[in-house]
Structure formats: C-alpha cells, structure tokens
C-alpha positions in Angstrom: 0.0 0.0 0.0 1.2 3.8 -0.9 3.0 5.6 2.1 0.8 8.4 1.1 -2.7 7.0 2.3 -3.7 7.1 5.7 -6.9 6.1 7.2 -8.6 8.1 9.5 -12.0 8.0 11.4 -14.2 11.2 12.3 -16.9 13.1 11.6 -18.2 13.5 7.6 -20.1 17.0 7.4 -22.0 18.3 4.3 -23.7 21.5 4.3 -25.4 22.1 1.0 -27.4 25.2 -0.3 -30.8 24.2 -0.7 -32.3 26.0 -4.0 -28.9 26.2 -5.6 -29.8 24.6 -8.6 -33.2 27.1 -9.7 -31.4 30.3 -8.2 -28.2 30.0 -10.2 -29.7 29.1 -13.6 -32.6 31.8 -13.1 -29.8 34.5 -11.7 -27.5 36.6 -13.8 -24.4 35.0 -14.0 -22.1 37.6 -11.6 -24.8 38.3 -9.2 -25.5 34.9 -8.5 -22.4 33.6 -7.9 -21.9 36.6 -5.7 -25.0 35.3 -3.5 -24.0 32.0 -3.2 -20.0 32.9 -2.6 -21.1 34.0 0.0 -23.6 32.1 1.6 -20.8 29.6 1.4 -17.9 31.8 3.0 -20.4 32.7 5.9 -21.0 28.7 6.3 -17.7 27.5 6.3 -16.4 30.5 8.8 -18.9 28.5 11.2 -17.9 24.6 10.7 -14.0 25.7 10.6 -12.6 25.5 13.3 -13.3 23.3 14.9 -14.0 21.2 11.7 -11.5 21.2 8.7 -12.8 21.7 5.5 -12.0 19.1 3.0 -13.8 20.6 0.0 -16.2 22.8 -1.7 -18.3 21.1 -3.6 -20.2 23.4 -5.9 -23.3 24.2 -3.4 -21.6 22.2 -0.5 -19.0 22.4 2.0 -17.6 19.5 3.1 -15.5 19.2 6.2 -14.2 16.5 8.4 -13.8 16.3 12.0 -11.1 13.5 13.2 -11.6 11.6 16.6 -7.6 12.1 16.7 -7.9 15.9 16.6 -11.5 16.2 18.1 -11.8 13.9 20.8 -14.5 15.4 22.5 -17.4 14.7 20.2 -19.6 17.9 22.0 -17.8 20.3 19.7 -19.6 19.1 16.6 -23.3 20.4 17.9 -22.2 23.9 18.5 -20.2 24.0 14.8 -23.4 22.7 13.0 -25.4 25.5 15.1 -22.8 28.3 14.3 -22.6 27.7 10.8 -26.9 27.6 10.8 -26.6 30.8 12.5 -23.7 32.6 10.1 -25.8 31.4 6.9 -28.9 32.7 8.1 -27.1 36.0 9.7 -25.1 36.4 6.0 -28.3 35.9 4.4 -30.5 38.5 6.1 -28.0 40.9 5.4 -27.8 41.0 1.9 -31.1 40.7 1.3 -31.9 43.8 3.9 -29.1 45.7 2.7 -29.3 45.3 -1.1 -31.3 47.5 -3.5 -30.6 45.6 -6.6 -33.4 44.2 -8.2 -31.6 41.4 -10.5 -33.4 37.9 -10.2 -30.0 37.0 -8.1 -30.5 40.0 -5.4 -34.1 39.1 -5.2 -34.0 35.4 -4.9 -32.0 35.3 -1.6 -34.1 34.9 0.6 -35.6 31.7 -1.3 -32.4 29.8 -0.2 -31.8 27.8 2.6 -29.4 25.3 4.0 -29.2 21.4 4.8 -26.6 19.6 7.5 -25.9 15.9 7.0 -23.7 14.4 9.7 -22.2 11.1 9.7 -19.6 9.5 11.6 -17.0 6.9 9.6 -13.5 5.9 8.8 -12.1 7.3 5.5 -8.8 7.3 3.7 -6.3 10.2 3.2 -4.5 10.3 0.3 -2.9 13.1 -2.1 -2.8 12.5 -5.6 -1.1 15.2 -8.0 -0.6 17.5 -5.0 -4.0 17.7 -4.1 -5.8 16.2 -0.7 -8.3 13.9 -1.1 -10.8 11.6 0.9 -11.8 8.5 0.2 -13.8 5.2 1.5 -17.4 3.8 1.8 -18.2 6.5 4.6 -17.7 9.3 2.3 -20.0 7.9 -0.5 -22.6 7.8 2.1 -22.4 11.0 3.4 -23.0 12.6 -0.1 -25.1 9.6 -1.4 -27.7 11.0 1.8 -27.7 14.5 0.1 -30.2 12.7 -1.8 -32.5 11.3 0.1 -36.8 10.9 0.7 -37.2 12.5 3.8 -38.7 15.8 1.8 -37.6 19.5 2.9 -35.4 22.4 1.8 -33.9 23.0 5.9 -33.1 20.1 8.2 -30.2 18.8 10.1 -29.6 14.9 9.3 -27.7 12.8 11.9 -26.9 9.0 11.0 -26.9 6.3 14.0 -23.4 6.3 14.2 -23.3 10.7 14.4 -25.8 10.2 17.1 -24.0 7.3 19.0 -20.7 9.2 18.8 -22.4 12.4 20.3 -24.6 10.0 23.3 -27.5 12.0 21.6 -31.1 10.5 22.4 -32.5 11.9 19.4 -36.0 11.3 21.3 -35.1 14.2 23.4 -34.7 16.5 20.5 -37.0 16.6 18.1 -35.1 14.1 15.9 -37.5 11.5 13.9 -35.9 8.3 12.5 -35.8 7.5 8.8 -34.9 4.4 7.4 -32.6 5.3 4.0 -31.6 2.4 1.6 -29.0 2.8 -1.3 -27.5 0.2 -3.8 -24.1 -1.2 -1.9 -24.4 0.6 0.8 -27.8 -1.3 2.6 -29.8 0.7 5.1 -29.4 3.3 7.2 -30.8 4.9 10.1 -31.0 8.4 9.7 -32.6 11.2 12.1 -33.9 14.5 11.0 -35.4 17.8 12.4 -36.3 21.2 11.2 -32.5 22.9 11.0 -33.1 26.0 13.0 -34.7 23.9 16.4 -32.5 21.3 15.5 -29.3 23.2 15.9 -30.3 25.3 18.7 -31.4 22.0 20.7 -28.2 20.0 19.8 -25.9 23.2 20.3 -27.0 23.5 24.4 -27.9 19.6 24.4 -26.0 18.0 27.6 -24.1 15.8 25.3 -23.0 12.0 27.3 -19.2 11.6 27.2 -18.2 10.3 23.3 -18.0 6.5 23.1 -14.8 5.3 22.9 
C-alpha cells in the first residue's frame, strides 16, 4: 500500500445550499455567484474551526472532523449551530441591505441550507498535490444529500453521528428514517427542522463520546 494514504476515522459533514440549482440558472451570471459565494464563506467561517474543511463542492461544503484531533465529540453540535446561524445572519444581510433588483439579489431569501452528519473511517491520500478523501463512509455521506425524507432545511444525523455524540434523538425533536442505497444497505437516519435542531443539539447535555 502507498506511504501516502492514511486512514482516519471522524466526523463527515455536508452543508449544502438548498435551492442552488433554480437560483443560479434563473440569476445573472455575476450576481448569483456573488450570493451564493457568500452564503458559502459565511458557512464555512462557522464549521472551521473546529472542523476542517475538506472541500467545496459546488453548493456544499464539506469538512471533516477527526476523533484524533476532536476527541470530545460535544464540539460538533455547537459548529453545525454556528454555521446555521452565520448562513442565516449572511443571508438577512444582503437581502436587507441590497437594492438591486436582478433575479439574483431578489432570490436570496428563497435559499436555505441542509446539515448531514455522519460518523466513519475514510482514507487520506494526495494525488497530484492535491488532498483527497476516500472510502465507503464518504460515499454515504454525499449519497444522503439525496435522500426521501422531503424538505429544503433540516439537520440529518446517522446512527453512528448520534451514537458518537450519546444523543437521544427522542429528546430532541429528531425523527428516524430508514434510507436504503444500492451497496451501501440501510441506514438509520434522524432529522429535524435545521433552525430547532441546531439550537437544541448546540445547548444539548451531550453524554461523554463513546470510545
């Protein structure tokens, strides 16, 4: 095996800019990008640190969160909740503050923002000088970008998120979902509305991380 590929086992975070697809192909071209720029440099100012961020992904940010760096799991409710709170706080802004009335400028308040939160193992490797992740775990994580649970804003926590965190999702507001996808089998997923959902898990009394 290559010296150059290290596993690793964390946190896998997506946040992804629900409406991204209609807003940029209805928006002019500068303005739009623009809007979403920044939606997405608010969003990643809230998961980093303590998360890393791995990638932007077109209307996603991805970041990790390694046990080895983040071994108290508690840290990962209040980074979901911040970066809620800069989107939302980025967001009111321009649209309070701009006068322009291009499709772009007009649209932003239509957007809005999903979490998906998994906990896996996953392999580091570069490849032509560039950092990259790799592994089952990080096909999930983006395979549960699409998913049937319905909704533009929600926070979605996998089993093994939740078990890392000692979260009863019972306690807040989080209903289970059973998600299925070719090679991958089924998986337990719990949602809730993103705003409640990240201001309950951010002041949640979160058990100690299991080991």
């Amino acid at each position: 095996m290559s010296e150059d590929i290290r596993a690793d086992e964390g946190f896998l975070v997506l946040a992804d800019i629900s409406g991204f697809t209609r807003f940029v192909t209805a928006s002019e071209l500068e303005h739009g990008a623009w809007v979403t720029g920044q939606l997405l440099e608010a969003v990643m100012r809230g998961l980093a640190p303590p998360l890393e961020i791995q990638e932007l992904e077109g209307d996603a940010v991805f970041a990790l969160g390694p046990d080895r760096l983040l071994p108290d799991a508690s840290v990962l409710p209040p980074a979901l909740a911040a970066a809620v709170g800069a989107f939302k706080e980025r967001q009111r802004g321009m649209a309070g503050d701009n006068d322009c009335t291009c499709r772009a400028c007009c649209g932003i308040a239509a957007l809005d923002l999903k979490l998906i939160a998994h906990h896996g193992r996953f392999a580091r490797q570069e490849v032509a000088g560039r950092a990259r992740v790799a592994g089952p775990d990080v096909i999930l994580v983006h395979r549960l970008l699409k998913n049937p649970v319905g909704g533009r804003a929600y926070v979605l926590l996998t089993e093994p998120a939740l078990a890392r965190l000692g979260v009863d999702p019972a306690a807040h507001g989080l209903a289970r979902h059973l998600v299925s996808y070719p090679h991958l089998g089924e998986v337990p997923c719990f949602v809730a509305a993103l705003e409640p959902a990240a201001t309950a898990l951010a002041g949640a009394r979160l058990a100690p991380a299991a080991a």
